[in-house]
C-alpha positions in Angstrom: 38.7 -31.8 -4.9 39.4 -31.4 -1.2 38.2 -33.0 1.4 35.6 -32.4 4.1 37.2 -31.0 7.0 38.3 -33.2 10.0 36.2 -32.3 12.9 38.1 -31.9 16.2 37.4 -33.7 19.0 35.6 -31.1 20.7 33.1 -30.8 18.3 32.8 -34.6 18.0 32.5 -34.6 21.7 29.8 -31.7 21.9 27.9 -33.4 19.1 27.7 -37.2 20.7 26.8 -35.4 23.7 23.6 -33.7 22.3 22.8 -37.5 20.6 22.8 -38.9 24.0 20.3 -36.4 25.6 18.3 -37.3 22.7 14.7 -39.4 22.9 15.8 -42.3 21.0 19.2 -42.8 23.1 17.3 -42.5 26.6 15.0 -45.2 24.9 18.1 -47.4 24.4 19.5 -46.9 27.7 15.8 -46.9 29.3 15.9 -49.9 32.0 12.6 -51.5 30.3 13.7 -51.0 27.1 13.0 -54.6 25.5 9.4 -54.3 27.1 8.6 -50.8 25.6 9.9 -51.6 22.5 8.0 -55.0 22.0 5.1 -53.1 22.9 5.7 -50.2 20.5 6.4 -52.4 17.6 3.4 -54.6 18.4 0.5 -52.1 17.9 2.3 -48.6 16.6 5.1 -49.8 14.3 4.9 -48.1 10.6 3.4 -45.0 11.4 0.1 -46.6 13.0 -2.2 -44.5 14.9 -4.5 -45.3 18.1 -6.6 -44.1 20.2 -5.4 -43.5 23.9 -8.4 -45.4 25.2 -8.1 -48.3 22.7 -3.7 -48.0 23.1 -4.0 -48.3 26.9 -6.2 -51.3 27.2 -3.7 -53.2 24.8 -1.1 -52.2 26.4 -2.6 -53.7 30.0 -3.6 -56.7 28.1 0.1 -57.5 26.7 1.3 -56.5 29.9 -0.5 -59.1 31.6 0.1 -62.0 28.8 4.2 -61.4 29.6 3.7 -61.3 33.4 5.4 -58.4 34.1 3.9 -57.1 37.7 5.9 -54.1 37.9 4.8 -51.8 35.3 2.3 -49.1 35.8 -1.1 -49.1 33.7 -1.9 -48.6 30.4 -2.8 -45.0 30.6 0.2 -44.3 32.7 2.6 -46.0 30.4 0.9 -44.2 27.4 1.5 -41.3 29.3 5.3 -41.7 29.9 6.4 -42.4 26.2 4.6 -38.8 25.7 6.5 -37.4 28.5 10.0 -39.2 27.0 9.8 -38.2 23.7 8.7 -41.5 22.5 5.1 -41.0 21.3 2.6 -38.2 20.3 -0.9 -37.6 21.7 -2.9 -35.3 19.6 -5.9 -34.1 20.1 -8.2 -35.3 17.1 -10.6 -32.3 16.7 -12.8 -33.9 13.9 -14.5 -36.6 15.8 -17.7 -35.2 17.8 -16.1 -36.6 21.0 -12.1 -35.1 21.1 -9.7 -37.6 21.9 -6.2 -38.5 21.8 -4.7 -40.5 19.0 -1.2 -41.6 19.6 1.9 -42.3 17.8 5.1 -43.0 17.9 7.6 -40.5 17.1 10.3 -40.4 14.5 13.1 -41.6 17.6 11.1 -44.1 18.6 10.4 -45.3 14.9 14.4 -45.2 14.4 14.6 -47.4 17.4 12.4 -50.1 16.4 14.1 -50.4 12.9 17.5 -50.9 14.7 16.5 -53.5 16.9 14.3 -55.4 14.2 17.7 -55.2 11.7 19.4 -56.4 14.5 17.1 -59.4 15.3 17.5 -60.3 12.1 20.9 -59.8 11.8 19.9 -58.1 8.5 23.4 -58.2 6.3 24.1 -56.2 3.2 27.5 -58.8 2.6 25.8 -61.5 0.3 27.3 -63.7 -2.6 25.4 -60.8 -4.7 26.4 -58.1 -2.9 29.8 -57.4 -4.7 27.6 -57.3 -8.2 25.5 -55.3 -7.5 28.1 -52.7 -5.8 30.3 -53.2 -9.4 26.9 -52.8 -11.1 25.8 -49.5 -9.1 29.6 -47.6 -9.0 30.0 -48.4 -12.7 26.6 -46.3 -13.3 27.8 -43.6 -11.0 31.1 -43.7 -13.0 29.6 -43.1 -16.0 27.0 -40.4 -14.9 30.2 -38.0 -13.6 32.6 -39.1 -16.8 34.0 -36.5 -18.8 35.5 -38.4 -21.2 33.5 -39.1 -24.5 35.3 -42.2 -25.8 34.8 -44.1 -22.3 30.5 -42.8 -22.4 30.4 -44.0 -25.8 31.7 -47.7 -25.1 29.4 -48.2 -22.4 26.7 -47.1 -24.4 27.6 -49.2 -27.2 28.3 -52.6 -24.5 25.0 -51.5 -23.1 23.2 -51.8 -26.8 25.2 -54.9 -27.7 24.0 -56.5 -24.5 20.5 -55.8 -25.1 20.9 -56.7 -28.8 21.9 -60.3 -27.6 19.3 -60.8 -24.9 16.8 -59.9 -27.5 18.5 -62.6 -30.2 18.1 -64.9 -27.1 14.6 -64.4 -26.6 13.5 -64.1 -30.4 15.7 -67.6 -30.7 13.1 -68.8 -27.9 16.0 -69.4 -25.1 16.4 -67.9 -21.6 19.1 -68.5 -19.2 18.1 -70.1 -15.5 18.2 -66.8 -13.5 20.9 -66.6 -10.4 18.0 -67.4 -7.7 20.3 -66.7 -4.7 21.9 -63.5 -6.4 18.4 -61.8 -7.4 17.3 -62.9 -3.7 20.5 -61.3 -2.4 19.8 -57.7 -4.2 15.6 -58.2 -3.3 16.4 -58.3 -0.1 19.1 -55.4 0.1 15.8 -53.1 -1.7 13.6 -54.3 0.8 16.1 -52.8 3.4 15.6 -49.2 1.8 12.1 -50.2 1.8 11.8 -50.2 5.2 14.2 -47.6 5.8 12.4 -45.3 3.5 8.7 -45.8 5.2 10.6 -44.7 8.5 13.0 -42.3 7.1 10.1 -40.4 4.8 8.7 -38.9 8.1 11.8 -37.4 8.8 10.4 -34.7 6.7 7.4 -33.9 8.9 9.8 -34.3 12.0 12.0 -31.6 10.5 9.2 -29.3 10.1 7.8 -29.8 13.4 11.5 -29.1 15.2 11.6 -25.8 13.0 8.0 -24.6 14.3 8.0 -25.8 17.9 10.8 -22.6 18.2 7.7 -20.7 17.2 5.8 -21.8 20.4 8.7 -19.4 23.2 7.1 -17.1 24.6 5.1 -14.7 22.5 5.7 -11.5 24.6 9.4 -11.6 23.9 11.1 -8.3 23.1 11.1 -7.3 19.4 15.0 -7.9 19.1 14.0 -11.6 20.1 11.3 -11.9 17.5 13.1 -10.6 14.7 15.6 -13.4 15.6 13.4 -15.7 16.1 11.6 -14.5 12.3 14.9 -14.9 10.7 16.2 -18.3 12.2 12.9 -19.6 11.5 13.8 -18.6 7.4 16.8 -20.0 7.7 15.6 -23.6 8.4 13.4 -23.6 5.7 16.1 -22.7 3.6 17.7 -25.5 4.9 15.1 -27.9 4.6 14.2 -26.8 1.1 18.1 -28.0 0.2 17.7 -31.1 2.5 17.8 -34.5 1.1 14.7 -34.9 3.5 12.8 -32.9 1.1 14.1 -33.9 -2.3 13.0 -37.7 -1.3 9.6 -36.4 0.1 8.5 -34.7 -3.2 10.4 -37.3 -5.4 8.1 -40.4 -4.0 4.9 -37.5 -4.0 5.7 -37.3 -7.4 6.1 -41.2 -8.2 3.0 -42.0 -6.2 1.2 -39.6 -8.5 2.0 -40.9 -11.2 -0.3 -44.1 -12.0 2.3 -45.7 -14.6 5.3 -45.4 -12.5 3.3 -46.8 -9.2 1.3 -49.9 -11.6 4.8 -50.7 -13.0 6.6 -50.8 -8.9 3.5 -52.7 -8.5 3.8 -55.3 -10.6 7.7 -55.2 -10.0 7.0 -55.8 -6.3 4.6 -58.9 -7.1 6.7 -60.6 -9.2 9.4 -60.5 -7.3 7.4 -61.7 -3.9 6.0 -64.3 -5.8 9.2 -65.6 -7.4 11.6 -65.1 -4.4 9.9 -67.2 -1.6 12.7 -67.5 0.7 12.3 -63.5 1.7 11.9 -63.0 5.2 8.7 -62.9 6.1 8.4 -59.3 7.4 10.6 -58.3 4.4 7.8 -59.7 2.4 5.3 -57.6 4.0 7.1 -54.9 3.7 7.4 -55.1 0.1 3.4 -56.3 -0.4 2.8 -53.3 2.0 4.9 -50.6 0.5 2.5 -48.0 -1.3 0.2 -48.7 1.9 2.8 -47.7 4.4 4.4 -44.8 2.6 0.9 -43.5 1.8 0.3 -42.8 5.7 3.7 -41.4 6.2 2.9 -39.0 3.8 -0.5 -38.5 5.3 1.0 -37.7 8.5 3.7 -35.6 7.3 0.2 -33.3 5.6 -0.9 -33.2 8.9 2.3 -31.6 10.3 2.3 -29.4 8.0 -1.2 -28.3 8.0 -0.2 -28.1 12.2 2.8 -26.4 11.3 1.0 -23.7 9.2 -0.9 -22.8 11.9 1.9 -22.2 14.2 3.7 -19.8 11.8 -0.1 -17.7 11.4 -0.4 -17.6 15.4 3.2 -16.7 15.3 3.1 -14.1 12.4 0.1 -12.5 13.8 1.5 -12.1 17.4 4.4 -10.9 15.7 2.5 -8.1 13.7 0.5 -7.3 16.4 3.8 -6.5 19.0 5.5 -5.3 16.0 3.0 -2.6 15.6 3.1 -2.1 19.5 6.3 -1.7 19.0 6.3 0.8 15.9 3.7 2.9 18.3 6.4 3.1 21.0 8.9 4.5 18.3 6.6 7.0 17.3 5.7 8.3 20.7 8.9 8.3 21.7 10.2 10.4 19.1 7.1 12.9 19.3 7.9 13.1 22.8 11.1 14.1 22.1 10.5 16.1 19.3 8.1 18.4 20.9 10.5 19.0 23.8 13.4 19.8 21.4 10.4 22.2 19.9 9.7 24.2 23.1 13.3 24.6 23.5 13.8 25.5 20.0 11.1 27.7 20.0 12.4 29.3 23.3 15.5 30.7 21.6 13.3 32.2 18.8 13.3 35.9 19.0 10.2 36.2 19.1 8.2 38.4 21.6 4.6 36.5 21.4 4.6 33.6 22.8 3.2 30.9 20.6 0.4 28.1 21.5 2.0 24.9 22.4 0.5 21.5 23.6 1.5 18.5 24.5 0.9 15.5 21.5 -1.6 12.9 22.9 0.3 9.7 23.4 -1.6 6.9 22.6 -0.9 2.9 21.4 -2.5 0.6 19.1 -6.0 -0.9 21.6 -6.2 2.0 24.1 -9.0 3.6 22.4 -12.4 2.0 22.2 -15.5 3.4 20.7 -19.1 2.7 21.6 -22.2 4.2 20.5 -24.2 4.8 23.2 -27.5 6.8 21.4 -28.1 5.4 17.8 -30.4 8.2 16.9 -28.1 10.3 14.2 -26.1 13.3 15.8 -27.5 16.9 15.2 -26.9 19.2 11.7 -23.8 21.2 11.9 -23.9 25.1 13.2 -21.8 27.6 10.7 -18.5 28.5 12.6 -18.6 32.0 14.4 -14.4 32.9 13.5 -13.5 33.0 17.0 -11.9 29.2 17.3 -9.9 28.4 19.8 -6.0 28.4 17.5 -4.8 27.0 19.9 -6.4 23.5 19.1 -3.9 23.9 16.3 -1.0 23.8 18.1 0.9 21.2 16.2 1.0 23.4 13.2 3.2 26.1 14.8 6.6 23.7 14.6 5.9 23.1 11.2 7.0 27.1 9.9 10.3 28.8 10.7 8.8 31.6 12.6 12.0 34.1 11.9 11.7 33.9 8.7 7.3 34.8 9.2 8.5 37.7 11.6 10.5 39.0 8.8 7.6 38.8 6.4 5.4 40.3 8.4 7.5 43.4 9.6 9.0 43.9 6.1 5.4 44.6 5.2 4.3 46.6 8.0 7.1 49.1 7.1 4.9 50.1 4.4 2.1 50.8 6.6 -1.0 48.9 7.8 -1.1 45.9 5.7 -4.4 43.2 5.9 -3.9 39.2 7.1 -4.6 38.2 3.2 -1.9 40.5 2.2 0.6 39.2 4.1 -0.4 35.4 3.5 -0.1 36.6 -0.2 3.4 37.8 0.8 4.6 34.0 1.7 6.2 31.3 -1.2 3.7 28.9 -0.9 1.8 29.2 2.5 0.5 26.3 4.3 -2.0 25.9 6.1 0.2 26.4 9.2 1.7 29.6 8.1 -1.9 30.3 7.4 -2.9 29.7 11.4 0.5 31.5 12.8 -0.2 34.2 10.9 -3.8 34.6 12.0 -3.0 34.2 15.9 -0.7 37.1 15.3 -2.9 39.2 13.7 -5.3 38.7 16.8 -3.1 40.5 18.8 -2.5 43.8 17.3 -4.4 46.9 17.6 -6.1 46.8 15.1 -10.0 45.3 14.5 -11.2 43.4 11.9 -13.9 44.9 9.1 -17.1 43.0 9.3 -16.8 41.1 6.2 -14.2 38.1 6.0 -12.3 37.1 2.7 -11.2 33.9 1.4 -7.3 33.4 1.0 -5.7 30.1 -1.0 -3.1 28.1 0.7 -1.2 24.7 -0.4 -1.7 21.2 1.1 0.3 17.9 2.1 -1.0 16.7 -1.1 0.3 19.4 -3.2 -3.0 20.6 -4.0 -4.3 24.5 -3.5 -7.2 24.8 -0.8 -9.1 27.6 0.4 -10.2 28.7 4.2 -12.3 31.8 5.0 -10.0 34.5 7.5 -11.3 37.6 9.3 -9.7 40.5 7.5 -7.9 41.3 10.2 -4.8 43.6 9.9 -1.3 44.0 10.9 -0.9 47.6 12.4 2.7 47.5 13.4 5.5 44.9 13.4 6.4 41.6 15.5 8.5 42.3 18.5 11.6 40.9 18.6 13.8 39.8 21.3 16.5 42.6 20.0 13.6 45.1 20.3 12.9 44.4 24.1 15.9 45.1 24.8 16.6 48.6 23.2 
């Protein structure tokens, strides 16, 4: 297999530099560091959550038991580890008053473990260390093996081992377990313990990074929001794959689970209770494990519930300017099109000049509607036949107008010829052919007969309609451009 690939020193470079503009380094190199820390692990380690009232008047009482003169209050301190990075202040909407609760954030969190492990000068290099490392690379080895023979001996040592512990038992003997081994390996779990209670809100911290993008500015162009749509995918993808995640959902599932948590359980008690020398906050760690991770993943809900309503505010923004955007398009191109129409329609040879209007322009929220008289509007009057056409001056760039003229003059060759006739004439007429027609029939000499007749045209939806036309008639042909100038 080959190896991952060196990274330069550039990149190293560029990388340490974006760790040192981080929260939890400026905590580190913060000149009151020991003070905020003591502070922070005193009343907010493990996730705990406070009110900014109650938070503050601790703080100004610990403040004054140390001595120190030359901090600012309570409320003012609380109100710099927001401004730092350090700690959260969310407004907690289900209480009937609103107020703040605070917490610390996942830097801060990372900065208390390293200083605890290092007050402790918490070691992984015990007596039992080296066992447990043979003990744990040996299962790895034989997980990724390919080779049958080796799988089956460890099996069988495996069963032959168990075969003779059981013979022990049955025989009523039990060897004196290594106390300072098994205290050496319980304490190296409790280290992932209280790694994991810190390390499981990484998830909700991941989350939260991915959907703060979501809070830029809304009015951005649409370029910028399709950009910001896809990056936003792309870190889910990510986080989906992340080891972040697979731990999240493998201790939801565990903690789920009533027989797996009763057996960690009674695991954790026997070993507390057995193994005395355990440091002390070790111990609590382990007596306090479900407890703990059960408000991680509490909190990590609530970013996620927060974090769903960021992507809503942010979709729905997005549709809306999307749409805003799709309106411009539209506009745009009508604009255009009907200008490319009049000059289209220009270089026609066609001698009557045709009804043309500009297309309202309008955007999604410009028109409003209000009904001012709620009494219901007045029956409708029959039509009299002498519309305005040119209200339907959108149809007329919807025919080719040559090839009407030809129609039309083709048939007055063979004498007067009526409207219907000539919209009988046409492959499937529309109603658009159906209107050209008729404002060109209002323009010859000819009148219309009293009674009107009732011709059959095809719609969008490919189905045949009917309208009622004056029997007008077509008394002599379309001039042409060619014609004018004979």
């Amino acid at each position: 297999m080959e190896s991952a690939e060196q990274p330069t020193v550039a990149d190293a470079w560029d990388a340490n530099r974006r760790i040192q503009r981080s929260a939890a380094v400026r905590l580190f190199a913060a000149n009151n560091s020991a003070l905020y820390v003591t502070l922070m692990e005193r009343h907010l380690d493990f996730g705990t959550r406070l009110s900014e009232t109650d938070l503050a008047v601790r703080l100004e009482r610990d403040i004054a038991t140390l001595g120190v003169t030359d901090q600012p209050s309570g409320l003012e301190l609380v109100k710099l580890w927001a401004r730092q990075g350090w700690l959260h202040r969310v407004t907690d909407a289900s209480a009937r008053t609103a107020q703040n609760l605070c917490y610390l954030t996942s830097e801060a969190r990372s900065v208390i473990d390293y200083v605890r492990r290092l007050r402790r000068e918490d070691s992984v290099a015990t007596g039992g260390s080296i066992n447990g490392i043979a003990a744990g690379l040996h299962r790895v080895a034989g997980q990724v093996t390919n080779d049958p023979r080796q799988i089956r001996e460890e099996i069988e040592y495996q069963i032959s081992e168990l075969d003779a512990e059981l013979a022990d038992l049955d025989a009523g003997r039990r060897p004196e377990p290594d106390l300072r081994v098994a205290e050496d390996e319980a304490r190296a779990i409790a280290y992932q313990m209280e790694q994991i209670i810190s390390d499981i809100g990484q998830y909700g911290s991941m989350l939260d990074r991915i959907t703060t993008a979501l809070l830029d500015d809304p009015h951005d162009s649409d370029l910028a929001y399709r950009d910001r749509q896809r990056q936003m995918f792309d870190d889910y993808e990510a986080l989906l794959e992340s080891s972040q995640s697979a731990s999240y959902h493998a201790f939801t599932h565990m903690i789920q689970d009533p027989q797996q948590r009763s057996r960690l359980v009674a695991d954790i008690t026997t070993v507390t209770r057995q193994l005395p020398g355990i440091d002390h906050g070790l111990r609590s760690v382990m007596d306090d494990f479900f407890v703990l991770v059960t408000q991680q993943m509490a909190e990590v809900g609530r970013t996620r519930q927060r974090c769903a309503r960021r992507i809503r505010r942010f979709v729905a923004s997005g549709t809306l300017e999307q749409s805003r955007g799709i309106a411009r398009q539209l506009n745009d191109a009508l604009a255009t099109a009907n200008d490319l129409l009049k000059t289209s329609l220009a270089d026609r040879r066609i001698g009557y000049e045709l009804p043309l209007a500009t297309p309202s322009v309008t955007s999604a929220g410009r028109l409003a509607f209000e009904i001012r008289d709620p009494a219901p509007p007045a029956p409708a009057l029959p039509a009299t036949g002498t519309g305005d056409l040119t209200t339907f001056a959108s149809l007329s760039g919807q025919v080719d107008t040559v090839e009407l003229t030809e129609v039309v003059n083709a048939a007055v060759d063979d004498g007067p010829i009526s409207l219907s006739d000539v919209i009988a004439r046409v492959d499937e007429p529309y109603l658009a052919h159906v209107i050209v027609l008729w404002s060109w029939a209002l323009k010859q000499s000819g009148t219309a007969e009293p009674e009107s007749v009732f011709v059959r045209f095809r719609s969008l939806e490919g189905e045949d309609r009917i309208i009622e036309v004056p029997a007008l008639m077509f008394t002599e042909p379309i001039p042409t451009a060619e014609v004018d100038a004979l």
